[in-house]
C-alpha positions in Angstrom: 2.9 28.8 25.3 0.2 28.8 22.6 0.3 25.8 19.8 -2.0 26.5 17.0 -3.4 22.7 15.4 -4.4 22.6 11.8 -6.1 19.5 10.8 -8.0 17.0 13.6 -7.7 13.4 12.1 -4.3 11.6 12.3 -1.4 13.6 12.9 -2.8 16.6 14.1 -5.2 14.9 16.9 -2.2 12.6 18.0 0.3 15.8 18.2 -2.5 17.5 20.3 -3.2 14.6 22.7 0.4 14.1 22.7 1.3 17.9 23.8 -1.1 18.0 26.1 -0.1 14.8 28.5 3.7 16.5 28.0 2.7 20.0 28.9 -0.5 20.9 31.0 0.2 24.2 30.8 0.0 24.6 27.1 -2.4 26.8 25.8 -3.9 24.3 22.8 -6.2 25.3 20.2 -6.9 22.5 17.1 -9.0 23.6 14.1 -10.6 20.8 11.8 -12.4 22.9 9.0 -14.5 19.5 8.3 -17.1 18.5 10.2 -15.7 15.8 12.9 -11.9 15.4 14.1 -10.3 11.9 14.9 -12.0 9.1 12.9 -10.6 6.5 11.0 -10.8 7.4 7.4 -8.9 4.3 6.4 -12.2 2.4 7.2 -14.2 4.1 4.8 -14.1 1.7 2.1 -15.4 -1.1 4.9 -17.7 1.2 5.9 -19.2 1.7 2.5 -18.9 -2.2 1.9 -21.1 -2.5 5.2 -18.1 -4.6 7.4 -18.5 -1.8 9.3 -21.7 -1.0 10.1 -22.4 2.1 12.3 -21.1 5.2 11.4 -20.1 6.4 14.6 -17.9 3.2 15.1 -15.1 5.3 12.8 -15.3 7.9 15.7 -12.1 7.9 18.0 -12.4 10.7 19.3 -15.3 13.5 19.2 -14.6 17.8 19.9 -16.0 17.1 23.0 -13.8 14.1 23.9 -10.8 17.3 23.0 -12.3 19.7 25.2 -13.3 18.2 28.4 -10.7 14.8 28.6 -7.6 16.8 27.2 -8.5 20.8 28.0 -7.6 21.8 24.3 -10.0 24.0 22.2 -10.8 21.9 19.5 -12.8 23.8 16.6 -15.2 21.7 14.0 -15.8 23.3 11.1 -13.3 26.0 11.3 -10.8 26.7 8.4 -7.7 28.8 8.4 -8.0 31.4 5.2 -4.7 33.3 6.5 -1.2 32.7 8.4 1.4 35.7 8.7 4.5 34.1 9.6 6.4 37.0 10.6 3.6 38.2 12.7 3.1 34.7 14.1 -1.1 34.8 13.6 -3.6 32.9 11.9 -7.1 33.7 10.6 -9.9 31.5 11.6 -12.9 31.5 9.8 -16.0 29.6 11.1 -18.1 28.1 8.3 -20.9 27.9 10.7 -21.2 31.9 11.9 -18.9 33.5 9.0 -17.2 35.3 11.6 -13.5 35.7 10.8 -10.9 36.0 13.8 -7.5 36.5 14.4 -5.6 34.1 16.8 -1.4 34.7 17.8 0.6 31.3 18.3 4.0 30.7 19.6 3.9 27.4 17.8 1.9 26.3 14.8 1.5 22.9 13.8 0.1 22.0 10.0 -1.6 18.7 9.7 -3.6 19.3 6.9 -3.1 16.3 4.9 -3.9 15.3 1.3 -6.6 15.8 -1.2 -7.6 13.4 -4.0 -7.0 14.2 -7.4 -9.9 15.1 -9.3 -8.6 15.8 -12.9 -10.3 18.4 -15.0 -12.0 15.8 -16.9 -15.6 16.4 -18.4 -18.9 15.6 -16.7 -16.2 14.4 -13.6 -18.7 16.2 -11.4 -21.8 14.7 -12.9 -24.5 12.7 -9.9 -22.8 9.2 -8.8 -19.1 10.4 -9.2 -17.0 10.2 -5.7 -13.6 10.8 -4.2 -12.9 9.0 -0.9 -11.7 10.6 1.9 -14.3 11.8 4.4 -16.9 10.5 6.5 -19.7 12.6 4.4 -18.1 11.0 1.3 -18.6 7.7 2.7 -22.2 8.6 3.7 -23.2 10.0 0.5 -22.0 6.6 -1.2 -23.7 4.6 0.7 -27.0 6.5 0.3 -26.1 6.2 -3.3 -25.8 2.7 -3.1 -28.7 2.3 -1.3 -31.2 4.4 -3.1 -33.3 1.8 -4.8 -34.1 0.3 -1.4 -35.7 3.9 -1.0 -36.8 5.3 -3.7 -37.9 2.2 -6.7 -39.6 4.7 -8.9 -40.8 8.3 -9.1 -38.4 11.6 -9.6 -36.1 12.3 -7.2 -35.3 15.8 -6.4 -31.8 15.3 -6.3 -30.4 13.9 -9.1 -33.4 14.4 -11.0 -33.9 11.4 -12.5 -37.3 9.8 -13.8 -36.3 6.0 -12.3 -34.5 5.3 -9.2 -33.0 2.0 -9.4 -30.6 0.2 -6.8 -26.5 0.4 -8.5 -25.4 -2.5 -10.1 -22.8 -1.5 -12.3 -19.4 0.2 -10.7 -16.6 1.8 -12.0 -13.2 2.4 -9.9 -10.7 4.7 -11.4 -7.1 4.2 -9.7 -5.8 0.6 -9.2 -3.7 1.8 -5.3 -4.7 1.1 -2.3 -8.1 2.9 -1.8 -9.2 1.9 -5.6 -8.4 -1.7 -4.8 -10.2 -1.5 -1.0 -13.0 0.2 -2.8 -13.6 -2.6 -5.3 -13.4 -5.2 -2.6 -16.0 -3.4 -0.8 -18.3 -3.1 -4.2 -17.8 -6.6 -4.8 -19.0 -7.1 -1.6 -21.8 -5.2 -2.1 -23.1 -7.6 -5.1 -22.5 -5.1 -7.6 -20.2 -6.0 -11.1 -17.1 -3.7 -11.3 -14.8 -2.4 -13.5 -11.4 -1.3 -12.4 -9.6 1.3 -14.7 -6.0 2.0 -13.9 -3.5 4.3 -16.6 -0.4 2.3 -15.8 0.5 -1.6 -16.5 -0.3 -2.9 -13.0 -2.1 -2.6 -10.4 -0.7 -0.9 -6.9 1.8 0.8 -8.1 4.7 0.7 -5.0 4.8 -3.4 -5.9 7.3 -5.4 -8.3 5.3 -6.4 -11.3 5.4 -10.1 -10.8 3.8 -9.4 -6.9 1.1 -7.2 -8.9 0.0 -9.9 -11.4 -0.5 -12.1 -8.2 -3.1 -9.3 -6.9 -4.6 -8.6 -10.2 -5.0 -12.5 -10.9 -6.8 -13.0 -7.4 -9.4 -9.7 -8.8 -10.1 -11.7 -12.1 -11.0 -14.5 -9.9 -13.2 -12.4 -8.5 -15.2 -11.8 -11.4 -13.5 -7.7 -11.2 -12.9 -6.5 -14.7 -9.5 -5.2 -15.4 -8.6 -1.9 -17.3 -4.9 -1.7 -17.0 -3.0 0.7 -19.3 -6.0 3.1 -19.7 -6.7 6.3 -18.4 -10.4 7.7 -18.3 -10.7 10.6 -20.9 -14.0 12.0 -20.2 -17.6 11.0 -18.1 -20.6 10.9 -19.6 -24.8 11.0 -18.4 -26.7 8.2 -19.5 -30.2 7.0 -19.9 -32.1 6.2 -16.7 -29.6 8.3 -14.3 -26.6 6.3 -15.3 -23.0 7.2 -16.0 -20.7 6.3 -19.0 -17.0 6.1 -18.5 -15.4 6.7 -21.5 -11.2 5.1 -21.9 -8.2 7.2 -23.6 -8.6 4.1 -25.6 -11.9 5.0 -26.9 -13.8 1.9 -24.5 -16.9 2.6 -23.1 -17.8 1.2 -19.5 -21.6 1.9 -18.2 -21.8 2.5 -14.6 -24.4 3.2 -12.2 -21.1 4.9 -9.5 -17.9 6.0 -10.0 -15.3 6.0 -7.5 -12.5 8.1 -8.0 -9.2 6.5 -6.4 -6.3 8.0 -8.6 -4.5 9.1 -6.0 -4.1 12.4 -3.7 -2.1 15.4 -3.8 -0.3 17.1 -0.8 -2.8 20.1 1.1 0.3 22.5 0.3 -2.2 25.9 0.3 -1.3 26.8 3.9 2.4 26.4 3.6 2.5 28.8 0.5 0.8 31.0 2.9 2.9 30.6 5.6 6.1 31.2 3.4 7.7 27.9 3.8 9.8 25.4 2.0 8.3 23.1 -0.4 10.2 20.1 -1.4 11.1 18.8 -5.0 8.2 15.8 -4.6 5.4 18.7 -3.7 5.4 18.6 0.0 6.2 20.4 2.9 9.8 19.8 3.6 10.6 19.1 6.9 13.9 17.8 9.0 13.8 15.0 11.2 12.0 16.7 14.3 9.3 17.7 11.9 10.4 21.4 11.8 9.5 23.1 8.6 11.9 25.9 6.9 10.3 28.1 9.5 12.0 27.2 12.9 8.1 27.9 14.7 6.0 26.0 12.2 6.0 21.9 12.1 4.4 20.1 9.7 2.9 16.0 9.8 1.2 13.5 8.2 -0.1 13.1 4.1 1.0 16.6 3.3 4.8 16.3 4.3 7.8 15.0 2.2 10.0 12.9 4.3 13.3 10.7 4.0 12.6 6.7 2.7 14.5 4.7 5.3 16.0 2.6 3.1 17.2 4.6 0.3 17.5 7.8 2.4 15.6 9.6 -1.0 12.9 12.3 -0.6 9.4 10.4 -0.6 5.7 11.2 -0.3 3.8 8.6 1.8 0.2 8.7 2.7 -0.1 6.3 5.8 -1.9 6.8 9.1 1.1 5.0 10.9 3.6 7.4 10.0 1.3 10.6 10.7 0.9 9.6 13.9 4.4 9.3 14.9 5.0 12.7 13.2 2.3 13.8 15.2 3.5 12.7 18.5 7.1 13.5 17.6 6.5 17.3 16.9 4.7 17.8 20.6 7.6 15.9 21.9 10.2 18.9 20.5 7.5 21.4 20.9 7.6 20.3 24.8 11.4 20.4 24.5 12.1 16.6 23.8 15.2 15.7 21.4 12.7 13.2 19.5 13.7 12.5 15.8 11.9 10.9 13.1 13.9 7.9 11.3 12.0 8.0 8.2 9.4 6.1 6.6 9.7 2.5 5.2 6.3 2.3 3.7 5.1 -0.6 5.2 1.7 -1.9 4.3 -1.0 -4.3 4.0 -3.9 -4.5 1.2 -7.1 -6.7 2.1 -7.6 -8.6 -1.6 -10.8 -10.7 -0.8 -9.4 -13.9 1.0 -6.2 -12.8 0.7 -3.7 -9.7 1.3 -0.7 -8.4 -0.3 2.0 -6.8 2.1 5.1 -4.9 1.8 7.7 -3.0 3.7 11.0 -1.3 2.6 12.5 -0.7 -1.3 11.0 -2.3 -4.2 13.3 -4.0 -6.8 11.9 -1.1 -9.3 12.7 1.7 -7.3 16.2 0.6 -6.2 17.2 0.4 -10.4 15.3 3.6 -10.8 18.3 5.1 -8.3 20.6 3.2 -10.3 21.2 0.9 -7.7 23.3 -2.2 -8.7 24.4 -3.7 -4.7 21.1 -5.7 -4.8 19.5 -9.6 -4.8 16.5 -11.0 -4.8 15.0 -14.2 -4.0 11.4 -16.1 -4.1 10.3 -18.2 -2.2 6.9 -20.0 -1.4 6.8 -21.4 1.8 3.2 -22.6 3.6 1.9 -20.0 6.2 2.2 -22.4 8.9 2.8 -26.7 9.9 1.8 -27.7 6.5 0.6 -31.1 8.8 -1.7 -28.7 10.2 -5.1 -28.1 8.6 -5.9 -24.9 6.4 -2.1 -24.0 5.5 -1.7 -21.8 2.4 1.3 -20.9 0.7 2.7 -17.5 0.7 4.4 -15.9 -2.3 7.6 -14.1 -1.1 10.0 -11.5 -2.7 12.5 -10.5 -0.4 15.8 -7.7 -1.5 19.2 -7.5 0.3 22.2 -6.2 -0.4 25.1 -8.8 -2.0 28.2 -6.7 -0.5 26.6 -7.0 3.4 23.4 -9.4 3.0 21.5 -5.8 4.4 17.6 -6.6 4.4 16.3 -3.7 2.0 12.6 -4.8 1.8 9.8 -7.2 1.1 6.5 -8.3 -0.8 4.2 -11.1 0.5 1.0 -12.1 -0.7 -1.4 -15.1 0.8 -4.8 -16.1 2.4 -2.9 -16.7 5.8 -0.1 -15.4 8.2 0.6 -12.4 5.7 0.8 -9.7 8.7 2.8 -11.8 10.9 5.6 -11.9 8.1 5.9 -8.6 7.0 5.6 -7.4 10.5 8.9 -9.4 11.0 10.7 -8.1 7.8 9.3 -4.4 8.3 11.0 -4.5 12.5 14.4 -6.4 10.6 14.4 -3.3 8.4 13.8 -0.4 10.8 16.9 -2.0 13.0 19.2 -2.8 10.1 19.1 -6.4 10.5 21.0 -8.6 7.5 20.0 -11.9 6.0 22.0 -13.6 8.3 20.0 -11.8 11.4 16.7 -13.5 9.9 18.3 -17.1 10.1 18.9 -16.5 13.2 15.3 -14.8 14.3 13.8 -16.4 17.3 9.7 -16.6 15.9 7.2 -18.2 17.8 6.1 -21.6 16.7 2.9 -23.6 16.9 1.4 -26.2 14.5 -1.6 -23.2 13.6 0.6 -20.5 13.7 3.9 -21.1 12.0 6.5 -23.7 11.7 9.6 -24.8 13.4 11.5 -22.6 10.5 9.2 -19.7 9.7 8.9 -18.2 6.3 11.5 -15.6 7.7 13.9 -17.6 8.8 13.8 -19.7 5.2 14.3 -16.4 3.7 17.0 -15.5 5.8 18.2 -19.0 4.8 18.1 -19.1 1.1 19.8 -15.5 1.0 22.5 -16.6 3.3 22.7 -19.7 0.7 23.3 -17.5 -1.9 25.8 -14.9 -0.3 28.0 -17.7 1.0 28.1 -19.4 -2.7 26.3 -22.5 -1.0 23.7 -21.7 -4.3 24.8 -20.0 -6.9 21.4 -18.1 -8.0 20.1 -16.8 -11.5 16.6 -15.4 -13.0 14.4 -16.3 -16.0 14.8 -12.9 -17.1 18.8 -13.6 -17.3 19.1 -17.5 -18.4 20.8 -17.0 -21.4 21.9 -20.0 -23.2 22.1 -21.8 -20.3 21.4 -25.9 -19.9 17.9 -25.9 -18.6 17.4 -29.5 -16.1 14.0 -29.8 -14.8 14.0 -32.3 -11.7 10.7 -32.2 -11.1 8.5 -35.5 -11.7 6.9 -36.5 -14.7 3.4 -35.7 -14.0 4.0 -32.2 -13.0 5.4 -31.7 -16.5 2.2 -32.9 -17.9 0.4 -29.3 -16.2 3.5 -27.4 -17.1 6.9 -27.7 -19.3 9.7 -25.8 -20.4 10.8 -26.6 -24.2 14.2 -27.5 -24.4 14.8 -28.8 -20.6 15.9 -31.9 -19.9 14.4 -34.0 -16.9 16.1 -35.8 -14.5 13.7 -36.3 -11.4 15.8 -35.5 -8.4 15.5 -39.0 -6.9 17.4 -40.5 -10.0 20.2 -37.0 -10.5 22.7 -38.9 -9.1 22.4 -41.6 -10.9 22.3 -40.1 -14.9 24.8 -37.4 -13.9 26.5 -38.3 -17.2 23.4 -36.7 -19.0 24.6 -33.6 -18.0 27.1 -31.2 -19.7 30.2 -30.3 -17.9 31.3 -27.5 -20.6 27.9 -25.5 -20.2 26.2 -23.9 -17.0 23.6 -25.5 -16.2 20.3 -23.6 -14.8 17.9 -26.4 -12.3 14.6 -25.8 -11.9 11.3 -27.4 -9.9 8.2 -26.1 -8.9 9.1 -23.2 -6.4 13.0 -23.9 -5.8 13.4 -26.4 -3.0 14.3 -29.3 -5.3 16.6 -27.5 -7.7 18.5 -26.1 -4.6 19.0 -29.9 -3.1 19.7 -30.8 -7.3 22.2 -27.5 -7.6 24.3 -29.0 -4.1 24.5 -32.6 -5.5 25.8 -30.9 -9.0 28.4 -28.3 -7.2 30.2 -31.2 -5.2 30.6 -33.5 -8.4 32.2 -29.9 -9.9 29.7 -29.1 -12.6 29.0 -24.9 -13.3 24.9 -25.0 -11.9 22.9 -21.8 -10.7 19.1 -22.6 -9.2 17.0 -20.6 -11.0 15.0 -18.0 -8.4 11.8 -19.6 -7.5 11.2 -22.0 -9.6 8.1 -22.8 -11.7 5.9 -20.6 -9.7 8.0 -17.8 -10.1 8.5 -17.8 -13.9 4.4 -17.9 -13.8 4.0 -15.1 -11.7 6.2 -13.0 -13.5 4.1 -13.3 -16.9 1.2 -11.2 -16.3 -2.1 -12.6 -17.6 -4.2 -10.2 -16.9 -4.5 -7.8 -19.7 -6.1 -5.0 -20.1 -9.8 -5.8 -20.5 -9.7 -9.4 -18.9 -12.6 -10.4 -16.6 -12.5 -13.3 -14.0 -14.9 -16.2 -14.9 
């Protein structure tokens, strides 16, 4: 059997490793039309920023790692220009000789993965404008960047310019993951930057109120925020600089430009091949990875697959999920009944000392389906023993469904133990654990690590709470002309107040209960919900209509965005 590999990085050098310790026999060849096969292109911000140093550190695996460990003919630099399905060939051309051959396959394999999106703006290929997505790419920035160590005066050949003089000024268009890595990395770096994003937040797959919490952490940062702006043209400036010029008709200088708004599905050698492509621009596939073309399997950035939760067709550029698609297609290839169970999305963000992390549906997605069989709850519980030096609070948002307390997905953002939690939520999701399967979570526990109730077992908690009418829940968004009692204490209303709200510090509730109106609901709040739900227990058992209000203090903050458009940390 002969399995033709297109594409050597994620899923296409795990499917060939894979297929190889299946099936000895296999007759494997893997083209990569770029230079190198195997490396870690989601360290290519970090290796720009200098946190990773050497180059050949992103290496996992070389051509000749391929050929003499695994026995596959791995080909660098070698693009396929042609596939006849029906004929079961491809064309091979080798950028190196020119020469053009003809190879047959029983099974072909297309791993060809993403490209970024490089809109037909003007002067968008001008010196000092870069995508992100190779090893070159990241090379070429950081020669960019490091130019005035090299060359402090004189003409240089290759941009041309009279006056060579280190980058100081950066411009990062695209506020996802890569944009926001990238401007970590810059920061890093000493330079000033300017992140330009078209829509209202930044990282797009989060709930708005977990956005403001990244984009106030950037501010803090001294990062310059752009939101609700698109880039409408580049320009060349004095000295061998750039201009980046705003739909809104801003002007932002720059000295580099990284491009970060997002990447398109590689779909050229499906259309080739004749095969299905999905509603969302991707290969369709089913769940063994097959493509509409029973010999042909497709993995990784250029696929569509099923969301796990909602079950909808989804595009999702991970390395975690290419991999698996990877090994699962040499597992049917070599005659295995694997199946793919879809993809959840979980992720993680480095945002300087902190990280923002999420796994599963967003509350914005499941009302986009119409969705209606939902909660939500915050919460803001310390990463570990708070008795423990260096605890930090962590800012939850967890979803699950009211009719069977289903876990549907989560957002966290801290400086500590983010990984550990949404590691937890992400394994509750993929086994279609409930609320009431968190309460009951067995997580280990010591003083630096966690607590004797982790953050996932108070989630699980509070959304039991709620589904068993222990605590009646409402929103800020959704208060109506409810009867607003504050029980926090008198100095926190000092930093921060509500107008209108009467308050009753919890230690003295029981005691003025006849403050309170028994005709009205009445909405309790504190500073991130603990109090109000010990207040809205006393006030159910002495009969009065209470609902806490979600979070607290801390979540009616985060939900009002303060960083505009054009805001700067300081």
């Amino acid at each position: 059997m002969k399995v033709i590999i297109v594409g050597g990085v994620a899923g296409g050098a795990s499917c060939a490793a894979r297929l190889r310790r299946l099936d000895e026999k296999a007759d494997i060849l893997m083209v990569e039309r770029g230079p190198y096969v195997s490396y870690a292109n989601c360290g290519l911000p970090y290796h720009v920023g200098g946190a990773i140093e050497k180059e050949s550190s992103l290496f996992v695996a070389t051509e000749a790692t391929f050929r003499q460990q695994f026995a596959i003919d791995c080909r660098t630099r070698c693009e396929v220009v042609g596939i006849s399905a029906h004929q079961k060939t491809v064309e091979l051309k080798n950028h190196v000789t020119g020469e053009i051959t003809t190879e047959p396959y029983d099974k072909l394999v297309l791993s060809p993965g993403a490209a970024p999106i490089r809109p037909p703006l003007e002067g968008i290929d001008l010196p000092g404008i870069f995508s992100v997505r190779t090893v070159p790419d990241a090379r070429q920035m950081r020669e960019w960047l490091e130019r005035g160590a090299t060359m402090p005066s004189g003409m240089d050949k290759s941009t041309g310019c009279q006056t060579m003089t280190k980058p100081q000024r950066a411009v990062v268009v695209g506020g996802g993951f890569i944009g926001l890595e990238m401007v970590e990395n810059l920061v890093q770096r000493g330079l000033e930057v300017t992140l330009i994003e078209q829509s209202a937040q930044v990282m797009p797959p989060l709930d708005p109120e977990m956005a403001n919490l990244v984009q106030r952490s950037m501010t803090k940062h001294g990062v310059r925020l752009e939101l609700n702006d698109g880039v409408a043209e580049f320009r060349e400036a004095d000295r061998c600089t750039l201009e980046v010029i705003t739909s809104s008709g801003r002007t932002h200088p720059a000295d580099i430009v990284i491009l970060a708004i997002g990447v398109r599905p590689e779909t050229t050698l499906a259309t080739m091949a004749g095969i299905e492509i999905g509603q969302r621009g991707g290969i369709r596939v089913d769940e063994q990875m097959r493509t509409s073309n029973p010999d042909i399997f497709a993995v990784g950035d250029a696929i569509e697959v099923k969301d796990f939760v909602t079950g909808q067709w989804s595009l999702v550029a991970l390395a975690g999920p290419a991999n698996r698609q990877g090994r699962i297609a040499a597992d049917v290839i070599a005659g295995r009944d694997s199946r793919y169970r879809g993809t959840q999305g979980t992720s993680i963000c480095q945002i300087f000392e902190a990280a923002i992390a999420q796994t599963g549906v967003s509350e914005k997605t499941l009302t986009r389906l119409g969705e209606t069989d939902f909660e939500k709850i915050y919460l803001y519980p310390n990463s570990h023993a708070g008795y423990y030096p260096g605890a930090k609070m962590l800012a939850m948002k967890v979803l699950f469904r009211k009719s069977d307390g289903r876990l549907l997905g989560a957002q966290v953002f801290g400086e500590d133990g983010v990984p550990k939690r949404i590691d937890s939520f992400a394994m509750a999701i993929q086994m279609g654990c409930t609320i009431y399967d968190l309460e009951e979570s067995e997580l280990c526990y010591a003083p630096p690590f966690g607590s004797a109730k982790d953050p996932v077992n108070f989630a699980g908690m509070v959304a039991a709470d709620i589904l068993r009418g222990d605590m009646p829940q409402c929103h800020w968004d959704s208060a109506g002309n409810a009867f607003l009692l504050d029980v926090r204490n008198p100095p926190e209303l000092a930093v921060e107040s509500i107008p209108g709200a009467l308050n009753i510090p919890l230690p003295e509730l029981r005691a003025r209960l006849s403050e309170l109106p028994r005709e009205r609901e009445i909405h309790v709040t504190c500073r991130s919900g603990q109090r109000a739900y010990y207040a809205t227990r006393i006030l159910l058992q002495e009969g009065f209509n209470v609902r806490n209000l979600a979070g607290g203090m801390l979540a009616r903050s985060h939900a009002a965005s303060d960083a505009r458009s054009g805001s700067s940390g300081g």
